[in-house]
PyMOL commands that place a pseudoatom at each C-alpha (Angstrom):
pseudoatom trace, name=CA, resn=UNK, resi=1, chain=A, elem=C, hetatm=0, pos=[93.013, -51.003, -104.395]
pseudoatom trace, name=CA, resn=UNK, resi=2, chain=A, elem=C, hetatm=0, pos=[93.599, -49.080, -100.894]
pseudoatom trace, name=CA, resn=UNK, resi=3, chain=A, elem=C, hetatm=0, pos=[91.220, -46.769, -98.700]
pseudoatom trace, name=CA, resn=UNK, resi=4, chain=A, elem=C, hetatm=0, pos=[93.034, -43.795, -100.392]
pseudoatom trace, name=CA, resn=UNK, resi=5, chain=A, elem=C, hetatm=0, pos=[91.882, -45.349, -103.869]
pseudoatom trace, name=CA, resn=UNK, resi=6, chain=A, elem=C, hetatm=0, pos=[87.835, -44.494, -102.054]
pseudoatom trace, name=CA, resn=UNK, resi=7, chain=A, elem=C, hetatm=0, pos=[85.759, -41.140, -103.085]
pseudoatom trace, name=CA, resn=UNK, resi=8, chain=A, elem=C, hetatm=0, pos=[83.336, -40.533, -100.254]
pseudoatom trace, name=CA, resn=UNK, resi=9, chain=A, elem=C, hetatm=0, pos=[81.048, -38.737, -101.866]
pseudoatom trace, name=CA, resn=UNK, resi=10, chain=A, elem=C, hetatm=0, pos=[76.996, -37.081, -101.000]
pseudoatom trace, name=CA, resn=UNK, resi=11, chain=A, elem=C, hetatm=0, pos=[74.566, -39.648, -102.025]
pseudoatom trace, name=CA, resn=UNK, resi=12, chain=A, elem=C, hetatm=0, pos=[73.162, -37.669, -105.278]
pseudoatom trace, name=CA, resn=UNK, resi=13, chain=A, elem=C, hetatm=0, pos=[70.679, -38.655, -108.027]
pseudoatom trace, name=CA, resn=UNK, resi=14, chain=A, elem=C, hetatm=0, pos=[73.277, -40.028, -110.152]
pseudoatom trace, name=CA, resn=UNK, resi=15, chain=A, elem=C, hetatm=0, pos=[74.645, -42.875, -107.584]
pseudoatom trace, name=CA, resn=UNK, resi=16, chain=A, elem=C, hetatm=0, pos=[71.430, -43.780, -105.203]
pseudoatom trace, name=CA, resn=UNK, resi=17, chain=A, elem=C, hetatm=0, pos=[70.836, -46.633, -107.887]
pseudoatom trace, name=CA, resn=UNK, resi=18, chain=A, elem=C, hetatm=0, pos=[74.336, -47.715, -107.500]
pseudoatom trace, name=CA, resn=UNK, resi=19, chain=A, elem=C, hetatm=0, pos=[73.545, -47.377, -103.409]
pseudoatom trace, name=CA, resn=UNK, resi=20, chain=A, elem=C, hetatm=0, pos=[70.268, -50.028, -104.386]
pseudoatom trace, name=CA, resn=UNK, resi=21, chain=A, elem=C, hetatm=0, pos=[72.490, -52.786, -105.836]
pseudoatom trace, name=CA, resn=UNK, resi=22, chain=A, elem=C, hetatm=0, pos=[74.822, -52.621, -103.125]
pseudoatom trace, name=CA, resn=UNK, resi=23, chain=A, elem=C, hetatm=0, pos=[71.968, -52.989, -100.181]
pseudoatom trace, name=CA, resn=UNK, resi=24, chain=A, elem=C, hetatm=0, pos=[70.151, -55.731, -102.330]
pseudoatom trace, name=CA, resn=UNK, resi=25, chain=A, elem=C, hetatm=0, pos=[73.001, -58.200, -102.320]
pseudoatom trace, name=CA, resn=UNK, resi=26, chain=A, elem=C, hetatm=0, pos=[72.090, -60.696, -100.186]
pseudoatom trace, name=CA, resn=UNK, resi=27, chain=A, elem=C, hetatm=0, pos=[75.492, -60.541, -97.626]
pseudoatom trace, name=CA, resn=UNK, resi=28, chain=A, elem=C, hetatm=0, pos=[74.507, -56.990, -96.935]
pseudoatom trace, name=CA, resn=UNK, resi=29, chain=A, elem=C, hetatm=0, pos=[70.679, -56.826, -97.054]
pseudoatom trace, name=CA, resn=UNK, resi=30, chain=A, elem=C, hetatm=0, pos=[70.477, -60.284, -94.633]
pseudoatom trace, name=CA, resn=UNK, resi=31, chain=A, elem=C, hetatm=0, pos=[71.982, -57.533, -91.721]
pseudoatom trace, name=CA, resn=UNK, resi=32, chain=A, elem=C, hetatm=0, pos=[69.214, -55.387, -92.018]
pseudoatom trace, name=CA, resn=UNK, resi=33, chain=A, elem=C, hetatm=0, pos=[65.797, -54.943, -89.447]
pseudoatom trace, name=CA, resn=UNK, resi=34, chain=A, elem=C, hetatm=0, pos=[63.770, -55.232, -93.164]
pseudoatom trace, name=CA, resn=UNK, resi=35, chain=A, elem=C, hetatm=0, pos=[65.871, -57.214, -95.072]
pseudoatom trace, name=CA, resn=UNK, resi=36, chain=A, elem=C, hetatm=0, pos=[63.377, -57.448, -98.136]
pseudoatom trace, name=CA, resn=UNK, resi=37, chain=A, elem=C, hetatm=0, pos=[64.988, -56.676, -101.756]
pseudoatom trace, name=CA, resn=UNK, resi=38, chain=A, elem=C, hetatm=0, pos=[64.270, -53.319, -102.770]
pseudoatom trace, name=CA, resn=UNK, resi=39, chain=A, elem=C, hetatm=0, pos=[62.448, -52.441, -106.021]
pseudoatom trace, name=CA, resn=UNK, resi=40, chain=A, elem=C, hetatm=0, pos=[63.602, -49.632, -107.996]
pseudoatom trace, name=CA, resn=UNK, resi=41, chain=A, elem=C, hetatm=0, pos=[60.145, -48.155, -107.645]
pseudoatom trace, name=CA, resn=UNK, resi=42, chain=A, elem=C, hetatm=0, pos=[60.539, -48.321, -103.239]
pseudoatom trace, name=CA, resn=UNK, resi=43, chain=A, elem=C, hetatm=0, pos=[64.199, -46.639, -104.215]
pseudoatom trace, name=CA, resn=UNK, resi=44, chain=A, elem=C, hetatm=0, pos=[63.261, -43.588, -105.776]
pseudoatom trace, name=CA, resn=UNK, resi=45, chain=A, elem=C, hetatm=0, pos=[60.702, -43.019, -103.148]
pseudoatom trace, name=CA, resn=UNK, resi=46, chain=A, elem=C, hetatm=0, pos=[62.923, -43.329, -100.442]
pseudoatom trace, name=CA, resn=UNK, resi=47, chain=A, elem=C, hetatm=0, pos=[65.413, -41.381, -101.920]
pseudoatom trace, name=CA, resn=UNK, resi=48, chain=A, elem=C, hetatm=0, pos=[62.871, -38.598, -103.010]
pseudoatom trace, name=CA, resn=UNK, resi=49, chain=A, elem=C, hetatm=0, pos=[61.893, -38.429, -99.090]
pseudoatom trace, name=CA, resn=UNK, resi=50, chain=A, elem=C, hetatm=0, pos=[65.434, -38.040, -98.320]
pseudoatom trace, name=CA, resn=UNK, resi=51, chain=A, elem=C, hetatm=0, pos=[66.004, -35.294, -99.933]
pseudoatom trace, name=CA, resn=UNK, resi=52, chain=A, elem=C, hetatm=0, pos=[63.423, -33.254, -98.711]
pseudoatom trace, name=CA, resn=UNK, resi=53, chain=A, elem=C, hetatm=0, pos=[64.464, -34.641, -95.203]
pseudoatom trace, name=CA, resn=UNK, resi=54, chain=A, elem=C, hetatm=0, pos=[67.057, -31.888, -93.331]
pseudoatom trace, name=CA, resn=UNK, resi=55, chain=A, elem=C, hetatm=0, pos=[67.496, -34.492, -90.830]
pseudoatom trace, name=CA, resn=UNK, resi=56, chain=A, elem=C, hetatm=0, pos=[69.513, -37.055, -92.794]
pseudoatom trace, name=CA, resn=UNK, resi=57, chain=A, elem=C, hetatm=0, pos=[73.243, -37.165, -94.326]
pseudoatom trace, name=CA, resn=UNK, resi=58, chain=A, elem=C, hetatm=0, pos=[74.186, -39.979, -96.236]
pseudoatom trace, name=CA, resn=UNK, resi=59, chain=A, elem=C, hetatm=0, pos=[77.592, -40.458, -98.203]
pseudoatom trace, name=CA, resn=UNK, resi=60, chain=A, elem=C, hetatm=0, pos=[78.574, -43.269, -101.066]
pseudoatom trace, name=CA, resn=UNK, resi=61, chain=A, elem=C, hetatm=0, pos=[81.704, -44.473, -101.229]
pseudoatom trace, name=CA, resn=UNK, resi=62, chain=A, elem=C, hetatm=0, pos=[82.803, -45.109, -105.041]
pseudoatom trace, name=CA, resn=UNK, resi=63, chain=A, elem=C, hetatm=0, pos=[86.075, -47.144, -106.503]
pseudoatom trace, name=CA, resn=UNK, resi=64, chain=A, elem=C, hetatm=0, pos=[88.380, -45.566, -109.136]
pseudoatom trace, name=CA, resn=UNK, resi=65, chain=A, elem=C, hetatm=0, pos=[85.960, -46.628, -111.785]
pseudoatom trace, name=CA, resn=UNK, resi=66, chain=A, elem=C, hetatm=0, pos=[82.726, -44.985, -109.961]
pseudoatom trace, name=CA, resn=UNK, resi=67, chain=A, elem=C, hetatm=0, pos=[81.092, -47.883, -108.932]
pseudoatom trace, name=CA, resn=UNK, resi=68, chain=A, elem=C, hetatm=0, pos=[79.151, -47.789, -105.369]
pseudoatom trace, name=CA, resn=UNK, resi=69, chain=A, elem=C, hetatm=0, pos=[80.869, -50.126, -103.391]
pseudoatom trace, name=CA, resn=UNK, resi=70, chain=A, elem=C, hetatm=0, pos=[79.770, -48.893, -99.653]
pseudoatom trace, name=CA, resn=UNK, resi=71, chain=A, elem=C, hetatm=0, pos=[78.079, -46.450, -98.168]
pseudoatom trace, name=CA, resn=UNK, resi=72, chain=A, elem=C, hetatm=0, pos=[77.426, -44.635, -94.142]
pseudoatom trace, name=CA, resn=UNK, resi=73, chain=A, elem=C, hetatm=0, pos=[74.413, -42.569, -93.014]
pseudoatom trace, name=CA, resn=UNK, resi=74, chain=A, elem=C, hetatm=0, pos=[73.747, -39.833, -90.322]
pseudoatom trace, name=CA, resn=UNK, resi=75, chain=A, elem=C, hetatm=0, pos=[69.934, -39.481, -89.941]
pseudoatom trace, name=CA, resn=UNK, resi=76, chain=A, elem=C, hetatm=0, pos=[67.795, -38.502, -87.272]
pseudoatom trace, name=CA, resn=UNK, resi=77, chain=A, elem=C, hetatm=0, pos=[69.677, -35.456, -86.703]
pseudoatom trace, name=CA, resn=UNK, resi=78, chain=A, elem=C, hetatm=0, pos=[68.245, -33.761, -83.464]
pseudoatom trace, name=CA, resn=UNK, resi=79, chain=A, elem=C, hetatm=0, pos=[70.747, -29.928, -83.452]
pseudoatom trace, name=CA, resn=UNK, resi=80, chain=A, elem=C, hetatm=0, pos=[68.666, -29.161, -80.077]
pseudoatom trace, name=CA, resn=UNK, resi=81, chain=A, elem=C, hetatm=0, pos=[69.922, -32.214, -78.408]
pseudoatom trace, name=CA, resn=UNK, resi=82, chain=A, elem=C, hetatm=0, pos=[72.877, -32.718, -80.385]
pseudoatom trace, name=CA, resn=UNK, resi=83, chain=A, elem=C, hetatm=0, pos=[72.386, -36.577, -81.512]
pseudoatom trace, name=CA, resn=UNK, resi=84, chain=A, elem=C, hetatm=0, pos=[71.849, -38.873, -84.466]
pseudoatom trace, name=CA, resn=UNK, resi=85, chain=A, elem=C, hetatm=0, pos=[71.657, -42.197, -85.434]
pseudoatom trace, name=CA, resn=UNK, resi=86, chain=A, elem=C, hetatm=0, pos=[74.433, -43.647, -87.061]
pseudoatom trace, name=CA, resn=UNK, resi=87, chain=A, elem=C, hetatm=0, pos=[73.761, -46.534, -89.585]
pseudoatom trace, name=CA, resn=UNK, resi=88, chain=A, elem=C, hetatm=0, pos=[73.209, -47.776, -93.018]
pseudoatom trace, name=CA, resn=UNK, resi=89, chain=A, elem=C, hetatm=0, pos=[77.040, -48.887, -93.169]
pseudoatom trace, name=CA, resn=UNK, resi=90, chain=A, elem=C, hetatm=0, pos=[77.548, -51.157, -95.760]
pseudoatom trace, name=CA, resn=UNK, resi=91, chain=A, elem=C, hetatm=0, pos=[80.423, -52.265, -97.488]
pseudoatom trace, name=CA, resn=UNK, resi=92, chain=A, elem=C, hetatm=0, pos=[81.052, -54.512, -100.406]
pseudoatom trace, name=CA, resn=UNK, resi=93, chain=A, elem=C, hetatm=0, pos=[82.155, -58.307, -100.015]
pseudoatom trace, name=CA, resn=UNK, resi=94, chain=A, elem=C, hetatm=0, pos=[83.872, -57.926, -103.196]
pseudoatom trace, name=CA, resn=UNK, resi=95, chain=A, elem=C, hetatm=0, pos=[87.277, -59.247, -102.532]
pseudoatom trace, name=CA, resn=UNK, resi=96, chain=A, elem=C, hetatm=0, pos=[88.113, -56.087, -105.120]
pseudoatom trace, name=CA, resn=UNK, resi=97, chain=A, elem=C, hetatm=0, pos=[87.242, -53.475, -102.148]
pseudoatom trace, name=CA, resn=UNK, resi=98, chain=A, elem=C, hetatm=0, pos=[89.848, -52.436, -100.212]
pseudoatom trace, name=CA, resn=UNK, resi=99, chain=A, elem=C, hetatm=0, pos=[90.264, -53.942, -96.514]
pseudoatom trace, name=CA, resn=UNK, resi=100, chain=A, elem=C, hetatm=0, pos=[89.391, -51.655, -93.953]
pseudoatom trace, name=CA, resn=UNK, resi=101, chain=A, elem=C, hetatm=0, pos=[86.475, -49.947, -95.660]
pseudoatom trace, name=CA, resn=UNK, resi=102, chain=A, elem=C, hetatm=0, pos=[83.526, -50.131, -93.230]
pseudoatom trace, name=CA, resn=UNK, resi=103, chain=A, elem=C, hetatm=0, pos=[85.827, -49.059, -90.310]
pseudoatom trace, name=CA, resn=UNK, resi=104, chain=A, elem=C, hetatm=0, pos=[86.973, -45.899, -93.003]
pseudoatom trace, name=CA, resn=UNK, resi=105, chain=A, elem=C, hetatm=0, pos=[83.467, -45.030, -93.697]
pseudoatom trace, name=CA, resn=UNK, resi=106, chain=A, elem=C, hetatm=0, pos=[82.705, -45.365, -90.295]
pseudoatom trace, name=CA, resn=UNK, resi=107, chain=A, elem=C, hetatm=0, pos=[85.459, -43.098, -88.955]
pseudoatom trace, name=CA, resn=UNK, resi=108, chain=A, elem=C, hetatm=0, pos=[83.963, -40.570, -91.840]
pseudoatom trace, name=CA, resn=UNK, resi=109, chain=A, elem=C, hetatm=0, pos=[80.957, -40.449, -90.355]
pseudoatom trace, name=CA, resn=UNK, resi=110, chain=A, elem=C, hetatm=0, pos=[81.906, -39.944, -86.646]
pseudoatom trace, name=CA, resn=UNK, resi=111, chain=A, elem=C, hetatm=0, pos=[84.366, -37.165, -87.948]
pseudoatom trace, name=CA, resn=UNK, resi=112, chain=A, elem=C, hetatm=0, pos=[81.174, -35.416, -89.984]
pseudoatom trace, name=CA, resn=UNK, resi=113, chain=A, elem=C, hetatm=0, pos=[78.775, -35.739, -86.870]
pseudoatom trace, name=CA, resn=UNK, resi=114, chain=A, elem=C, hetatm=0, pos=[81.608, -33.827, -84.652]
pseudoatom trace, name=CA, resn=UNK, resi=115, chain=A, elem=C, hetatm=0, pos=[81.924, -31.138, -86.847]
pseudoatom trace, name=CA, resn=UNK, resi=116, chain=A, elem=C, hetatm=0, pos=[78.526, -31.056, -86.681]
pseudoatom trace, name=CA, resn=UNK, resi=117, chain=A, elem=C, hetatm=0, pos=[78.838, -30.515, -82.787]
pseudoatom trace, name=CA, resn=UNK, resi=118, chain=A, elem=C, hetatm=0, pos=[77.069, -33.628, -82.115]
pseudoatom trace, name=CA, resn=UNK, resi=119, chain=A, elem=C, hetatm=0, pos=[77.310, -34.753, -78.698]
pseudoatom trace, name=CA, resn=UNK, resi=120, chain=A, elem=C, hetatm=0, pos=[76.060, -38.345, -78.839]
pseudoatom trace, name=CA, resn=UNK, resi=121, chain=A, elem=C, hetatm=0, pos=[75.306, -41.167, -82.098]
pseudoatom trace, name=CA, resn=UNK, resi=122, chain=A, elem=C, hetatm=0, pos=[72.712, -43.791, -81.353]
pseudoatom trace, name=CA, resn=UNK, resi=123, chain=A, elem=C, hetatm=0, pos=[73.233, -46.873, -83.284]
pseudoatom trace, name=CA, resn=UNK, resi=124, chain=A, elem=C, hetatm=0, pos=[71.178, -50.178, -83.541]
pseudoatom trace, name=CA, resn=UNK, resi=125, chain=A, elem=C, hetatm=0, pos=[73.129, -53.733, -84.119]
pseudoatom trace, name=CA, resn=UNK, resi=126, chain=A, elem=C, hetatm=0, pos=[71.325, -56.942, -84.299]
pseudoatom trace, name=CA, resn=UNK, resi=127, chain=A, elem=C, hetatm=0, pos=[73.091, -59.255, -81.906]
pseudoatom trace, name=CA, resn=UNK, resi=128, chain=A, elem=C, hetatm=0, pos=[74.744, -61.746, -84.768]
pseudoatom trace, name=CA, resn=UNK, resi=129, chain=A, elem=C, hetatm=0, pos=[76.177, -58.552, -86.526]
pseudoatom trace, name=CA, resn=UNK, resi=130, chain=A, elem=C, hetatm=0, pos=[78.714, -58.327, -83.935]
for i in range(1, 130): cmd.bond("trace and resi %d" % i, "trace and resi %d" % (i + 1))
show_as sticks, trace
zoom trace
């Protein structure tokens, strides 16, 4: 499989479970500030909030047989001051995704946020995700 295999889509109603697995594996949720396995129950909520929440982009990226396997996020999205946060990158470990993908996603992201005609992304790495 290769990057131009990848569908970035929205996140949507019909993949934010698929978004759920992929943060609860333990390689990707271990990275996190609240690294605590999430409950399908804590999932919808969340994702109901996003959706009502202007402020917030996030995008899935799916393999050829539509299976989440990474994902970026835009959120905090200030228009007057012309920032956001940049985060929630994850990318499968699967040795099936393609190599490259969290810089791809990444790249995605930046390209969205200056179309947007953001001036600045804050983003927050713990010091052994380096």
């Amino acid at each position: 499989m290769s990057l131009t295999d990848i569908n970035i889509i929205p996140l949507d109603r019909f993949n934010y479970t698929g978004l759920r697995d992929l943060r609860n594996q333990t390689e990707i949720r271990s990275w996190f500030l609240d690294s605590s396995f999430v409950v399908e129950d804590q999932q919808t909520i969340w994702y109901s909030e996003y959706e009502r929440d202007p402020s917030q982009f996030a995008w899935v990226a799916l393999n050829g047989c539509k299976r989440v396997i990474g994902s970026v996020s835009l959120y905090e999205l200030d228009g007057v001051n012309q920032t956001a946060t940049f985060g929630r990158l994850m990318a499968s470990r699967s040795p099936a995704r393609p190599r490259g993908l969290g810089r791809y996603l990444g790249a995605f992201a930046i390209d969205f946020a200056m179309q947007l005609g953001l001036s600045h992304l804050k983003l927050e790495v713990l010091q052994d995700n380096l």
